[in-house]
C-alpha positions in Angstrom: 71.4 101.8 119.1 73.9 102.8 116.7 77.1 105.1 116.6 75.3 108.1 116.0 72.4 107.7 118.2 74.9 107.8 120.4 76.7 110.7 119.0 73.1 112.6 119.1 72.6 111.4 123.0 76.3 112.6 123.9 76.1 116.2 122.1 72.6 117.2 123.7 71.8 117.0 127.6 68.0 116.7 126.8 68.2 114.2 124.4 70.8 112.3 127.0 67.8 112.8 129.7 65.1 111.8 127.4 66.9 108.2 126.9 68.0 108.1 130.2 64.4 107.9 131.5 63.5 104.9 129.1 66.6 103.0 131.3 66.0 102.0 135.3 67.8 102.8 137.8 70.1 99.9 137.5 70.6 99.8 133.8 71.7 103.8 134.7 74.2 103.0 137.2 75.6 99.9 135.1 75.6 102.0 131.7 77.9 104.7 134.4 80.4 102.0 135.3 80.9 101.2 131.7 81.2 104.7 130.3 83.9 105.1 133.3 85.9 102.0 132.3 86.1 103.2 128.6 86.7 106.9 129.8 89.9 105.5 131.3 91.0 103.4 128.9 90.7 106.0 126.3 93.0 108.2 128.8 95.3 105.6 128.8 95.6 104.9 125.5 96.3 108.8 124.9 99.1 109.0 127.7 100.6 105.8 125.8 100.4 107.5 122.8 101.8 110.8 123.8 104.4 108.6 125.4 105.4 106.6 122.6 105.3 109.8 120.5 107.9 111.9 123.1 109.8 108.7 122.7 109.8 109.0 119.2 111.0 112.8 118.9 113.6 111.9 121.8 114.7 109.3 119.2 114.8 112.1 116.1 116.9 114.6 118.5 119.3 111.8 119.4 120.0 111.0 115.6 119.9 114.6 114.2 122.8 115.3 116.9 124.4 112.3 115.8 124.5 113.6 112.6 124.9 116.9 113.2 128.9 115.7 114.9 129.6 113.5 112.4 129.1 116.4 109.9 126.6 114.9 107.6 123.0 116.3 106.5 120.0 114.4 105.4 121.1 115.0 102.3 124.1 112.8 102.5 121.6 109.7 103.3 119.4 109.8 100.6 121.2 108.5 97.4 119.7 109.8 94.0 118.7 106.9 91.7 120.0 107.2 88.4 117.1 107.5 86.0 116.0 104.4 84.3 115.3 104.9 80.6 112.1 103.0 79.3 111.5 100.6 76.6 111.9 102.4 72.9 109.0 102.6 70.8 108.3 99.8 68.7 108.4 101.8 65.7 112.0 103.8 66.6 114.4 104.2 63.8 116.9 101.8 64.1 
């Protein structure tokens, strides 16, 4: 069964029932327990994500107020490069 069989199965209750009735009882119950255990990891990966990610803005806040008192602006980070001249043409006038 592939990825989008299962795709198909999940977007349409009949075609979910149709399949289901090719499975016993047991295989049912068994497939249910192991949809349940990736529903919840799937939630938990999410909450860790949304964790890590309000974490992450925390962070941000911490270092734009930082900033912010010490009275610099991105601006003052980022250092322009001076621009690098390329190789003359082979034929320039010398």
């Amino acid at each position: 069964m592939s990825s989008d069989d299962l795709a198909r199965i999940a977007r349409n209750k009949n075609v979910a029932r149709a399949a289901a009735r090719q499975l016993s009882m047991e295989q049912l119950v068994k497939l249910s327990e192991i949809i349940n255990d990736v529903i919840t990891q799937k939630r938990d990966e999410e909450a860790q994500r949304q964790q890590e990610e309000k974490l992450k803005e925390e962070k941000l806040a911490e270092i734009r107020d930082a900033m912010s008192s010490a009275g610099l602006s991105v601006d003052d980070l980022v250092a322009e490069r001076p621009k690098r001249r390329g190789r003359p043409p082979k034929n320039a006038a010398k």
